[in-house]
C-alpha positions in Angstrom: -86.0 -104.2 -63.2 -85.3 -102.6 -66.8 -88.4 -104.2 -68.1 -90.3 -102.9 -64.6 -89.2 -99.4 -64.8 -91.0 -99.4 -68.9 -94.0 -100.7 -67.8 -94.7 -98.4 -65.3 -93.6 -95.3 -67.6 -96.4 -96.7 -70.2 -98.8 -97.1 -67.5 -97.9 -93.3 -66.3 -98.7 -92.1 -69.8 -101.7 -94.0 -70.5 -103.1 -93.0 -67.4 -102.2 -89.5 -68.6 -104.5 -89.5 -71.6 -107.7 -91.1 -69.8 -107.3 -88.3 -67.7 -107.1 -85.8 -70.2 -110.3 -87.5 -72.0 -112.1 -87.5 -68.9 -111.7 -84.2 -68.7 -112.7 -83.2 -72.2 -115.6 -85.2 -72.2 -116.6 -83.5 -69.3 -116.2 -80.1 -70.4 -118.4 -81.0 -73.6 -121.2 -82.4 -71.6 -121.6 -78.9 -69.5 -121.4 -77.2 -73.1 -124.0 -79.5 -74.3 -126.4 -79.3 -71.8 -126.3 -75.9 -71.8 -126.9 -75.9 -75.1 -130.0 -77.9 -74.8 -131.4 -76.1 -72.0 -131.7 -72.8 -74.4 -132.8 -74.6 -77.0 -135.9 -76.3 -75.2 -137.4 -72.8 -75.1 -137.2 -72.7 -78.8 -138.4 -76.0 -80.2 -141.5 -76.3 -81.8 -144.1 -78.2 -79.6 -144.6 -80.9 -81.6 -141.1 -81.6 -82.5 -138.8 -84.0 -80.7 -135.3 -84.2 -80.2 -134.4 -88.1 -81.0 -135.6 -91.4 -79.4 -132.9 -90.7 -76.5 -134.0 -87.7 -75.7 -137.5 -86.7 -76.1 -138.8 -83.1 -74.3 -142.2 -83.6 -72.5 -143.5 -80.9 -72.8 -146.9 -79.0 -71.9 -148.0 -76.7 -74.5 -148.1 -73.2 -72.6 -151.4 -71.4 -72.7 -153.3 -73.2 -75.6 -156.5 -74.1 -74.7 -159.0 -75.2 -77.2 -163.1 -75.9 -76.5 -164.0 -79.8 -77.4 -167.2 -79.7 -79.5 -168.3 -83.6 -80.0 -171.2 -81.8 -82.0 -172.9 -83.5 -85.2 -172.1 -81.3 -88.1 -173.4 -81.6 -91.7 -170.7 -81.3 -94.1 -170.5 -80.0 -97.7 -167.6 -80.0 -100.2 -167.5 -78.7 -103.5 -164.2 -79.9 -105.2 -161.3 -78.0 -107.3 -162.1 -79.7 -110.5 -164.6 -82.6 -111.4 -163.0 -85.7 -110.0 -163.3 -89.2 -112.4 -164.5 -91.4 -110.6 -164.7 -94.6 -113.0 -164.4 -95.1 -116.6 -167.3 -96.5 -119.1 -168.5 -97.8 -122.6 -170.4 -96.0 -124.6 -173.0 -97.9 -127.3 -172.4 -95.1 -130.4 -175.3 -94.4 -132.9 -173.4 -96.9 -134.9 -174.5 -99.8 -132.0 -170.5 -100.1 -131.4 -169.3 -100.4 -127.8 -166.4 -97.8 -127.4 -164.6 -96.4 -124.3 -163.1 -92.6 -125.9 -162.0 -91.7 -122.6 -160.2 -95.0 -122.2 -158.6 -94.8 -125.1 -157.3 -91.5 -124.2 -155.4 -92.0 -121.1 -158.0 -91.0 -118.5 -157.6 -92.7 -114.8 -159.8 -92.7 -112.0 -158.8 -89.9 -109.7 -158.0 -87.7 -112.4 -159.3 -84.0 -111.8 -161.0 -82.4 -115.0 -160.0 -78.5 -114.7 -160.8 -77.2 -118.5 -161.7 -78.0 -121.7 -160.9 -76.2 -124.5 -159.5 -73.4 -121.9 -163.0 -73.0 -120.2 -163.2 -73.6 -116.4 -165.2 -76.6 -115.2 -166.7 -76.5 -112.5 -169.8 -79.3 -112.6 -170.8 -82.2 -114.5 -173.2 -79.8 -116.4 -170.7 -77.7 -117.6 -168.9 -80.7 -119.2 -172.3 -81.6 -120.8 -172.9 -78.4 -122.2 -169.4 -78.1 -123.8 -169.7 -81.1 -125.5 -172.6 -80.7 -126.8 -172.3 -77.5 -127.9 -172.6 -77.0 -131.8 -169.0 -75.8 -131.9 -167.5 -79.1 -130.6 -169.4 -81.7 -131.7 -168.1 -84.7 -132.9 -164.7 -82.5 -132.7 -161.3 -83.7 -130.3 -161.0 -81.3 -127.4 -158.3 -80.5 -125.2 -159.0 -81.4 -121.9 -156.6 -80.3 -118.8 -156.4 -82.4 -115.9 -154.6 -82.7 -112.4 -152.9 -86.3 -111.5 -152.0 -87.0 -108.3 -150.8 -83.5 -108.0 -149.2 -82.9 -111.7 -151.2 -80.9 -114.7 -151.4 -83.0 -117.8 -153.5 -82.5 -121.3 -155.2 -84.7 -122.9 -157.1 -85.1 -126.2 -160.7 -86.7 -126.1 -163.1 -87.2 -129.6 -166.8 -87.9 -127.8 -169.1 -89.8 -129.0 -172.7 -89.6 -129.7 -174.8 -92.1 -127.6 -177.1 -94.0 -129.1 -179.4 -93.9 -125.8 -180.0 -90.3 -125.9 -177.9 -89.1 -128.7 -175.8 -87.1 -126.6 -172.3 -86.8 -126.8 -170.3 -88.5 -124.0 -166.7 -89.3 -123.2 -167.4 -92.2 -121.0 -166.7 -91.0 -117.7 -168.0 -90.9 -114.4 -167.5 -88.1 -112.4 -168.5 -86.3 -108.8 -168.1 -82.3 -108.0 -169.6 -82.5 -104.7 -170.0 -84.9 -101.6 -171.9 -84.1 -98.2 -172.4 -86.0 -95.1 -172.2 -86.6 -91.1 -169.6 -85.6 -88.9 -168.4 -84.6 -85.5 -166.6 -81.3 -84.8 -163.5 -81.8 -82.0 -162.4 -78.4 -81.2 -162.3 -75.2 -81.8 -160.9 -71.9 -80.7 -162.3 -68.7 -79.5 -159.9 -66.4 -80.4 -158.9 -67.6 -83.8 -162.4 -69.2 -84.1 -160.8 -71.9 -86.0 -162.3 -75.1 -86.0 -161.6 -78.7 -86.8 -163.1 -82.0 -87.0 -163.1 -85.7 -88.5 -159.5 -86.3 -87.8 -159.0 -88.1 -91.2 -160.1 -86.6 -94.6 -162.3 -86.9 -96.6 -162.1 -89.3 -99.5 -164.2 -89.9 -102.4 -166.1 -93.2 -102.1 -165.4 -94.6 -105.4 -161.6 -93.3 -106.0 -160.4 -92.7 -102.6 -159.0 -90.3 -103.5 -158.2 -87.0 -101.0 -161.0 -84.6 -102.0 -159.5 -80.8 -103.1 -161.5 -78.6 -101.7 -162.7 -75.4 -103.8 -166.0 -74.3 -101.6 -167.0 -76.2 -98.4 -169.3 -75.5 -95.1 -170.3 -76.9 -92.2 -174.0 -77.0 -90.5 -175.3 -77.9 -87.4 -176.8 -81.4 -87.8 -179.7 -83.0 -86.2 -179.4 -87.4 -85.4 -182.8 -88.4 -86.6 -181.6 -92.2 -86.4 -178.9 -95.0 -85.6 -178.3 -97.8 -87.9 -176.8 -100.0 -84.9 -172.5 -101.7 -86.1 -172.4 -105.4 -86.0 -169.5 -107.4 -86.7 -168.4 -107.2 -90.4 -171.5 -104.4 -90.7 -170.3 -100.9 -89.8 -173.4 -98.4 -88.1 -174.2 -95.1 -89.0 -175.5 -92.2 -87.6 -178.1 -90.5 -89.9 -178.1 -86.7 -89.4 -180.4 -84.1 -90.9 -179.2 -80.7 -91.6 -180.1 -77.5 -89.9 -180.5 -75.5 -92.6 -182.7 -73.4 -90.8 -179.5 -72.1 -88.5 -178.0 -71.5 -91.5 -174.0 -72.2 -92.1 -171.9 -72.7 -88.9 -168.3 -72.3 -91.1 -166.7 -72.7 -93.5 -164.3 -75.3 -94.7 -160.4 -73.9 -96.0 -158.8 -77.4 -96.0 -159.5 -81.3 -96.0 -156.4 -83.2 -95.1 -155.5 -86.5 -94.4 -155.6 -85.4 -90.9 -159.4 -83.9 -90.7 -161.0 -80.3 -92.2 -160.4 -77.6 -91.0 -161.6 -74.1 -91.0 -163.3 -70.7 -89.8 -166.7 -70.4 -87.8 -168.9 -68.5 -88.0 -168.7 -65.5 -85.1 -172.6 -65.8 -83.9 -172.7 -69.4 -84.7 -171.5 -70.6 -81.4 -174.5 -70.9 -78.8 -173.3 -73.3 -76.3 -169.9 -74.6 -75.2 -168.2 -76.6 -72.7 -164.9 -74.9 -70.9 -161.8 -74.9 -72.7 -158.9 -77.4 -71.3 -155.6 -77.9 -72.9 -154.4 -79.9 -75.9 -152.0 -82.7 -74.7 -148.7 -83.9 -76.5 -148.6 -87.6 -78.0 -146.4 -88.1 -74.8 -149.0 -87.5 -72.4 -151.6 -89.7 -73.6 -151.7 -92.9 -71.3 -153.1 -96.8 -71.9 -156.5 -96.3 -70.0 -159.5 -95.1 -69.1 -160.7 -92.1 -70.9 -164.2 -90.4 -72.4 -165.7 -89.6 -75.3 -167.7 -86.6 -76.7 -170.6 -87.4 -79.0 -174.0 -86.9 -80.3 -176.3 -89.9 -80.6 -179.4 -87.6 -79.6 -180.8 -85.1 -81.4 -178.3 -82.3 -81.1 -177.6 -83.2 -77.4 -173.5 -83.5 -76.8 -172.7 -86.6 -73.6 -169.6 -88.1 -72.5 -169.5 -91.7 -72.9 -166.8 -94.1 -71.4 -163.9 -95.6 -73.4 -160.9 -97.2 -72.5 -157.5 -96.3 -74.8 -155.9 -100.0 -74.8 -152.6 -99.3 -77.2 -150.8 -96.0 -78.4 -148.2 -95.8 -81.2 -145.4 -93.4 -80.4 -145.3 -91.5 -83.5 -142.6 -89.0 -84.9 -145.3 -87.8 -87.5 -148.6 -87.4 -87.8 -151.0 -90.1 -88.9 -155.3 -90.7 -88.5 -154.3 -94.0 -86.6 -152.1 -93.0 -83.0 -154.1 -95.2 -80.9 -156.7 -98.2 -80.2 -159.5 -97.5 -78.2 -162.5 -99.7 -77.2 -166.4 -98.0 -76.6 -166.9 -99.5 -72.7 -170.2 -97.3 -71.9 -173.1 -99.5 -71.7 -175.0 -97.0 -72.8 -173.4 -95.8 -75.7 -173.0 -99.6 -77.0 -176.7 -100.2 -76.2 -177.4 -97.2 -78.4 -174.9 -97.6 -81.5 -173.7 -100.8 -80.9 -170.0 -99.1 -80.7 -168.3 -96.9 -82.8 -170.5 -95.5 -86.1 -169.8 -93.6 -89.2 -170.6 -90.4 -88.5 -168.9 -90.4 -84.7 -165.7 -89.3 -86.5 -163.8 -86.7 -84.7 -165.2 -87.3 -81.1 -162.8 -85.6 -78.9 -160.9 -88.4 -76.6 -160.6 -86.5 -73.0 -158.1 -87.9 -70.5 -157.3 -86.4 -67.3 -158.4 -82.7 -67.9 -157.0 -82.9 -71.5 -158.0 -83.1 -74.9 -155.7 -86.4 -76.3 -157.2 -87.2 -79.6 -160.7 -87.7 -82.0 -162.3 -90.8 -82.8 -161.2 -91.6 -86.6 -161.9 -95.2 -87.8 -163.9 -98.2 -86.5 -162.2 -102.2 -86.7 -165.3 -103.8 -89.1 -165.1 -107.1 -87.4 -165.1 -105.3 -83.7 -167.2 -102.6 -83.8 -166.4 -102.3 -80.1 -163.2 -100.9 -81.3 -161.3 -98.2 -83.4 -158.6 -95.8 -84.2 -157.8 -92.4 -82.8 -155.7 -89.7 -83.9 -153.7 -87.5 -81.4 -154.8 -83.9 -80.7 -151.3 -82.5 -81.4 -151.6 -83.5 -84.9 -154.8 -82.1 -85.4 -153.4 -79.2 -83.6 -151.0 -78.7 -85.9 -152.6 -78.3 -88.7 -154.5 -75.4 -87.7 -153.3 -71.8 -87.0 -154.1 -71.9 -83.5 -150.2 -72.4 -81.8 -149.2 -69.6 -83.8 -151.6 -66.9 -82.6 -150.9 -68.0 -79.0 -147.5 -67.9 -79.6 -148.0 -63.8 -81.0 -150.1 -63.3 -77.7 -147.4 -64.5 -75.2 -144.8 -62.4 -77.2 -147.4 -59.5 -77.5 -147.1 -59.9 -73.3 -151.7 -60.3 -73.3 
């Protein structure tokens, strides 16, 4: 009966202190959600709470204009990129790599020699060359992947031209074929690609230092097959003169300021969905494949990648328009940054093609590209401004 009397006692206190932590727990989860509730207003809209709790979210009032127009692009980089290292045959008939020998790595980007600000492969020539510095070790200062560094270089005279070289290769500009995605009409910011841009040789991220966009013109379509990517082959519009200009190339696409007359035809502005809103299914594309004629083609978004950060390759889509595969045989180079549209939305851009399924590609989510533009912010200034 003793024994009985305990028991019961212990039962009567443990059931005590459940109680108690019911009630605790309880109280903490009213705080909490209230807590959260404020917040929500708060959070940035591309940010996410954790895996257990992710806001959907429309993003209030920002509507952008999808372009899908060709656009001509022109960079002039910060520096003169190397872009492979050479021999040189000196006047002596001796092979020799100076640059080599001096610690210079494709990807490197030449800033100055000797103090003086380089800004094309001519100027490199001419300093060199000059009377001053022949046959003399310069200083040369660099940029590698991100860090200054100086190095010393003797040239050597050629025994081709008799020239003095340092056996490099290098590129201070590149150009090509686009498509624009979006822009905005009251910050008139624009962007396109949806990856960067990359030099061919180096792959490395080009830094811009003076870059523009112009409308383009499709004169022809060099048709993907398996293993062979397509191409769109533009012509620029000179004659319309520059339609922007380009303040940043990122991994995520350029980006940058139109011109204000530029703009003589649009489509209606619709909003820019989250990565949570994009669904497996059908979908359409915006692109030119015609002169400078913009159409929306049929595709079909087949896999997404829930992504906590931003990356070039958020989904798989596959080109099912008969038309559009008829024409291009899928996706091209040059269709980069087509605007994906899915149910009244702007989801993503076009950014890479699968070589051995042309049919199919990557596409980047518009809230990435979003983000790297000003756009939220001036919305956000308008709502507070009460416009």
């Amino acid at each position: 009966m003793q024994r009985f009397e305990k028991n019961n006692i212990w039962r009567s206190i443990i059931s005590f202190f459940i109680l108690c932590l019911i009630l605790v727990a309880s109280s903490l989860m009213t705080d909490l959600s209230h807590d959260i509730y404020l917040t929500q207003e708060d959070l940035n809209i591309f940010s996410f709470l954790s895996k257990k709790s992710i806001i959907t979210k429309t993003i209030p009032n920002v509507e952008v204009v999808p372009s899908g127009e060709s656009i001509g692009v022109k960079i002039e980089s910060k520096g003169i990129l190397v872009v492979g290292l050479s021999t040189i045959i000196d006047i002596n008939g001796k092979k020799v790599s100076p640059a080599a020998d001096s610690g210079f790595a494709v990807g490197d980007k030449i800033l100055k020699i000797n103090g003086i600000n380089i800004e094309n492969e001519q100027d490199i020539i001419e300093i060199i060359n000059n009377e001053e510095n022949k046959g003399k070790k310069l200083k040369v200062s660099i940029e590698r992947k991100g860090k200054p560094l100086e190095l010393s270089i003797k040239p050597v005279q050629s025994n081709e031209d008799k020239l003095y070289k340092m056996g490099l290769w290098v590129r201070d500009n590149i150009a090509g074929v686009g498509t624009m995605t979006f822009y905005d009409l009251k910050t008139m910011e624009f962007a396109a690609l949806g990856h960067g841009i990359t030099d061919i040789d180096s792959g490395v991220l080009i830094d811009v230092d003076k870059g523009s966009i112009m409308k383009s013109k499709v004169i022809s379509i060099q048709k993907a097959k398996k293993s062979a990517p397509g191409e769109i082959v533009g012509l620029f519009n000179e004659s319309k003169g520059t339609y922007g200009f380009i303040s940043k190339n990122t991994p995520f696409g350029i980006y940058g300021t139109l011109e204000k007359n530029a703009i003589d035809k649009r489509r209606p502005s619709m909003p820019v969905a989250l990565s949570t809103q994009v669904k497996e299914g059908p979908a359409k594309i915006l692109t030119t494949v015609d002169n400078d004629k913009v159409e929306e083609f049929d595709i079909e978004i087949q896999k997404i990648f829930r992504q906590n950060s931003a990356s070039s390759k958020s989904m798989i889509i596959k080109i099912t328009d008969e038309k559009l595969i008829e024409k291009t045989g899928g996706i091209v180079q040059g269709m980069s940054g087509s605007p994906i549209i899915q149910n009244g939305m702007l989801v993503g851009a076009v950014t890479h093609v699968l070589i051995n399924d042309p049919l199919k590609g990557y596409g980047i989510f518009a809230e990435w590209m979003l983000k790297e533009t000003n756009i939220t912010q001036s919305y956000k200034y308008t709502k507070a401004a009460g416009e």
